[in-house]
N, C-alpha and C positions, 0 to 999 in steps of 0.2 A: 388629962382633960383640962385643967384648972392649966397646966406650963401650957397646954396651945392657946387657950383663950387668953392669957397676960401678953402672950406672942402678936396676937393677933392684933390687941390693944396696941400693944408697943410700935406696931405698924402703921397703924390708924392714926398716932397721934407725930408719929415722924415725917407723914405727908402731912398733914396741916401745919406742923410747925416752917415747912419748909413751903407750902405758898405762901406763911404768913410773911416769912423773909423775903420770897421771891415780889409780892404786892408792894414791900417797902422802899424796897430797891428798883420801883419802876419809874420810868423818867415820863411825861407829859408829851406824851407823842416825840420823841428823840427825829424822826427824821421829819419832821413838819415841817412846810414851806409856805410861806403865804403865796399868794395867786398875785400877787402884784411885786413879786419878787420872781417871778416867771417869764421868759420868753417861748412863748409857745411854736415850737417848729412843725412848720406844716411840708416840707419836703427837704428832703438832702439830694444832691446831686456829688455823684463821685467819679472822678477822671484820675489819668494817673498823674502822678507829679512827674516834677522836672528831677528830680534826682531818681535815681534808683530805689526802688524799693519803699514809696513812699506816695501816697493818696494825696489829691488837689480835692478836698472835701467843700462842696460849698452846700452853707445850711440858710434856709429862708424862714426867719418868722415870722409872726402878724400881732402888732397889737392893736386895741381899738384909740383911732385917734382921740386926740380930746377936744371935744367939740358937746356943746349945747343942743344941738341939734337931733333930728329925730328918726332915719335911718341910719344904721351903725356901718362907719368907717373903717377900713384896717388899714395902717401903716406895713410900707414893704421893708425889713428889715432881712437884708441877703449879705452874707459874709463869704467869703470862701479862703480857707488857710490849709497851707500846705503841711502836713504830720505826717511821722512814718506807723501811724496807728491810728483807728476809726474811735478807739474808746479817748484816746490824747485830746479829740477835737471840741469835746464840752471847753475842757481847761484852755483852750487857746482864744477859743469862742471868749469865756469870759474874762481874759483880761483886757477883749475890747469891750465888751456891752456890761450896761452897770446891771445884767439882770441872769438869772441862771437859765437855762434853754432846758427846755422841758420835750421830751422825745415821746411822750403818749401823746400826741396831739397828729405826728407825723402821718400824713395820707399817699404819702407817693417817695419811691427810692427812682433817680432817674444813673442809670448807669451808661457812661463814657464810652463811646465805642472802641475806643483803641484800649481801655482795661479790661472790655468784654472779650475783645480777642486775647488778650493774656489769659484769660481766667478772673472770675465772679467769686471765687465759691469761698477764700480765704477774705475778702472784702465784707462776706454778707455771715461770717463768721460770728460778727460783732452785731449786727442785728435779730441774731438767731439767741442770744445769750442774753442780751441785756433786759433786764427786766419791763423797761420803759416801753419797747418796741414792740408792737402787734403782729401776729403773723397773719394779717387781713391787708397789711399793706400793699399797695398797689406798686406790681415792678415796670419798667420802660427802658427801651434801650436809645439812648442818644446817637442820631447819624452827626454823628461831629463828636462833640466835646459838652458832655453834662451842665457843663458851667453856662455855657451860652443858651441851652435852654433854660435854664435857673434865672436867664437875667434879662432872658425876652423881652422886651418891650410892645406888651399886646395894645393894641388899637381901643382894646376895652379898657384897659388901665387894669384888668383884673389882675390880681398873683399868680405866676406861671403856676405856684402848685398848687393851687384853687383850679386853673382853670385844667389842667390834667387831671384832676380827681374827678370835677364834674363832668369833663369829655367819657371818663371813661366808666361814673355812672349813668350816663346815659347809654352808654354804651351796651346795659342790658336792654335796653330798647330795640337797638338798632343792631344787629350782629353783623358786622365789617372786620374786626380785628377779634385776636385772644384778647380774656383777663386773665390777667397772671398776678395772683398775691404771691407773698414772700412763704408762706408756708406751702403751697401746691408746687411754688418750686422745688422747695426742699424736700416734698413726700415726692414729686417726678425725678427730681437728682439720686433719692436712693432705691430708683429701682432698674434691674438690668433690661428693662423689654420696655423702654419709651426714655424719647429725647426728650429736653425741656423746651420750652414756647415760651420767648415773649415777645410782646408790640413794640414797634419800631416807633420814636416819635423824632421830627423834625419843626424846627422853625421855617414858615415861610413869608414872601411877598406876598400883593396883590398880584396876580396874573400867571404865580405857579400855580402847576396841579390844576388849575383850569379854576381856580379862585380867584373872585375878583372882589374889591371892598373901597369905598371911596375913600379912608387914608392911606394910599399907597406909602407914607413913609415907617408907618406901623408893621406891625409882625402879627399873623395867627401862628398858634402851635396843632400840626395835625399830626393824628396819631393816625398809623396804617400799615400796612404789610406787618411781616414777622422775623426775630431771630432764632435762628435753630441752634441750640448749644449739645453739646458734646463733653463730660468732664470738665462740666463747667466754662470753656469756652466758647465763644459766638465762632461758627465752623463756615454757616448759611445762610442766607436771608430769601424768604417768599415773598414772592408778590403776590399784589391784591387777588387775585385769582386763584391764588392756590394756597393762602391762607382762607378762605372763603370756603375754599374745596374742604380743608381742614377741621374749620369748624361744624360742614355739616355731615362731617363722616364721626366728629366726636360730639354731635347732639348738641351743640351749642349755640343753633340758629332759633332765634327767639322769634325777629322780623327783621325781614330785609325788603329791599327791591330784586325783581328778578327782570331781566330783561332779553330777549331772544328774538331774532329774524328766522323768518325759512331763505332767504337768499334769493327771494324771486319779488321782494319789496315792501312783503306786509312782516309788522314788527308791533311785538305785544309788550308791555309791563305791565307784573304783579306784585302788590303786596302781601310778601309772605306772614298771613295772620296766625299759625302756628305748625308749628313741624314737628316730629319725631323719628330720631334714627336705633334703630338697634341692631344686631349684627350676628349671626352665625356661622361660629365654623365648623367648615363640610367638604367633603371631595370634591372638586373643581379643575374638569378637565384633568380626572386620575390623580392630581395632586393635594395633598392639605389645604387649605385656603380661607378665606374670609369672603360671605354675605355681607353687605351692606343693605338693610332694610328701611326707607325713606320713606316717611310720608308725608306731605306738607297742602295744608288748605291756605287757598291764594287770592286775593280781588282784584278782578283786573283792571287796571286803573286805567290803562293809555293802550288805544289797538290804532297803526295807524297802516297805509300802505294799501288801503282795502276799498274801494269804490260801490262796493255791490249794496244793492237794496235788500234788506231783509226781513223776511214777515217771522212771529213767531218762531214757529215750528224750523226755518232756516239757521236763525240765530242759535235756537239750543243744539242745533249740528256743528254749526260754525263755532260754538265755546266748545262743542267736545274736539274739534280739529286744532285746540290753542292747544289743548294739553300738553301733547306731546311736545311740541315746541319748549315748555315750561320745562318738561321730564328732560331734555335734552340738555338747556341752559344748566338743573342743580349736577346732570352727571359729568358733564363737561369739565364744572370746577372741581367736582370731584377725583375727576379723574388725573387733570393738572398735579393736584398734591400729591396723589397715588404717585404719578412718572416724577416727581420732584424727588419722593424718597427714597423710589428704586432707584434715581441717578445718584443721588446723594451717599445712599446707603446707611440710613440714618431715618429712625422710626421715630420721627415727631406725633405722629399720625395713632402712635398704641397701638399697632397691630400686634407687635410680641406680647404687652399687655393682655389685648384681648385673648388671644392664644391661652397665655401663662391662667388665664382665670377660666375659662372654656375647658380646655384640653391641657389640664395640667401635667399629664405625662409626655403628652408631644413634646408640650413646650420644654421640658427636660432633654429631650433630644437634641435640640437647634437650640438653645441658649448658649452653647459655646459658640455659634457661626452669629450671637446678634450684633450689633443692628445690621453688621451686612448680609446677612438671609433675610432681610425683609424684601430685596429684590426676586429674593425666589418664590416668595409668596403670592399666588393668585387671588387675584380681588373679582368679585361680581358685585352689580346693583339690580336692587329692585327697587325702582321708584315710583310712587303713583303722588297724582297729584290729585285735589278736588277743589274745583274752582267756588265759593260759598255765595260769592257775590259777583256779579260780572257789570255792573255799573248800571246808572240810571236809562241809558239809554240803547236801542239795539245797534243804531244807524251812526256814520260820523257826520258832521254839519259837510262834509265832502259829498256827500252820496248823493245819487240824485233819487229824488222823493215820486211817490206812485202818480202825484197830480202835472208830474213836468218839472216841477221848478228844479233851478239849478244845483238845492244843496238841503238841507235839512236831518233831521235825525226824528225818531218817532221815543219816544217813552215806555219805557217799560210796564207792561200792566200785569 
């Protein structure tokens, strides 16, 4: 009893003498950096080099000018050096700038299109590792050459990767494109039943894309449509339509515009005020298959095409005749991505997903045929729509009014 308890001591006192050594032996913060010994990077852009085997990395910082003054300035501070490794590009970074570049600050990775067709996935290798880098960051894929959107010259004067960060926080407002961070990539890269997504960004003029802005020598950057990767390389790209479709078959319309004719002149837009999709799979037409279940409340902002006078009781007929119109426009897009990834044969869209989580033994069956069985897959929709608001008025200032005159609208009571 007495030989356990001296043992037990003996223990006791060989761990404190061993923090006391290990407290003596500690250094005053060993990797400390002051914050004015920092260049803080707020995006990288990566294209491939001119030699084989080797990355055209351009990194953009911001510091705050030095000025007396009372809203705060950022200096553009954009390099771009050619390495045959992402981790090499601090050390090249600094022996131009007298300051070290600090990688927690980074909001956006804009990837090269001609590297995106080689393959991404040995590039983002190095931002999956390093400790500095967040897996919140925002991915994009350059229609050109990463560098060139790095070195935009916006009309705002703002920093290209300031103003991709903000396009594409607003972007949970407005649902038009994916958000793709760097970690939703890497959890969609390791699974066998979905492709990866990301938003396509370009620089444009005044007068592309149907934009127009009074410094025509200026540049906007828009972000829009999609790439479709495969084993990490860009294989495809959607258009606005059927990435659109995309996002509302995977729940990711927050609010958009919705816009729809009948083809005989009258044409509605709605502000989609919120939606929700969820999906089950069931026999369809004898086969396994996927429900998409939609439902979206809408305010209708703009009816136009329509001359009729309407009292009351016509107008609440006449918003139940928009709907379907509406229900038409979300299956339409929907349906676009559907035929995009049966031609593709390439499941951006999560249907083997959805399967493999539903009907996990199915999807044991058809995971050796994926993604090209997602062609074999039958889709259905059920969509309803509920209009919550349909605007101030019943009538357009076009209509002609119950007293004669030529045009008026009555108010809603």
């Amino acid at each position: 009893m007495e030989a356990s308890q001296e043992k037990s001591l003996n223990l006791k006192l060989s761990v404190v003498l061993l923090l006391i050594i290990s407290i003596l032996f500690l250094g005053g913060c060993g990797g400390k950096r002051e914050a004015d010994e920092l260049a803080y990077v707020l995006g990288i852009g990566i294209d491939k080099g001119k030699e084989e085997g080797t990355y055209l990395v351009t990194m953009q910082t911001a510091q705050p000018k030095a000025s007396g003054g009372g809203a705060a300035e950022l200096d553009n501070w954009t390099i771009s050096v050619e390495t045959p490794s992402l981790a090499t590009t601090t050390e090249r970074v600094a022996e131009a700038f007298d300051k070290q570049p600090f990688a927690g600050t980074v909001r956006v990775i804009v990837i090269g299109e001609d590297l995106a067709k080689s393959g991404i996935n040995e590039a983002l290798d190095y931002f999956q590792r390093f400790y500095e880098f967040r897996r919140t960051v925002y991915l994009v894929v350059a229609k050109g050459k990463a560098k060139d959107i790095m070195e935009t010259e916006l009309r705002t004067r703002q920093i290209p990767s300031l103003s991709l960060f903000d396009t594409i926080e607003g972007q949970k407002r407005q649902s038009v494109f994916p958000i793709t961070r760097l970690g939703h990539y890497l959890t969609v890269l390791g699974r066998e039943s979905q492709n990866p997504l990301i938003p396509l960004v370009e620089s444009i003029k005044s007068g592309e894309h149907g934009l127009f802005y009074p410094d025509e020598g200026a540049q906007e950057i828009l972000i829009h449509e999609s790439a479709v990767f495969d084993g990490g390389k860009l294989l495809a790209t959607l258009n606005d339509q059927e990435t659109k479709g995309y996002l509302w078959l995977d729940d990711e319309i927050q609010s958009r515009i919705l816009e729809k004719g009948d083809g005989n002149g009258l044409k509605v837009t709605a502000w989609v005020l919120s939606s929700k999709t969820k999906y089950k799979v069931e026999n369809i037409e004898g086969k396994m298959g996927i429900r998409f279940i939609i439902k979206a409340e809408v305010a209708i902002n703009e009816i136009m095409g329509t001359h009729e006078q309407m009292n009351t009781k016509r107008w609440q007929q006449f918003a139940e005749e928009l709907k379907p119109l509406l229900v038409q426009a979300i299956q339409e897009e929907c349906e676009a991505a559907v035929a995009k990834s049966e031609k593709l044969k390439l499941d951006f869209i999560g249907i083997g997903r959805k399967i493999e989580i539903k009907k996990p033994k199915y999807w044991k069956e058809i995971k050796g045929s994926w993604p090209q069985g997602v062609a074999d897959i039958p889709v259905a929709y059920d969509i309803e729509v509920c209009i919550k608001h349909a605007g101030l008025a019943r009538n357009s200032p076009v209509s002609p009014q119950e007293n004669g005159a030529s045009g008026g609208s009555h108010t809603l009571q």
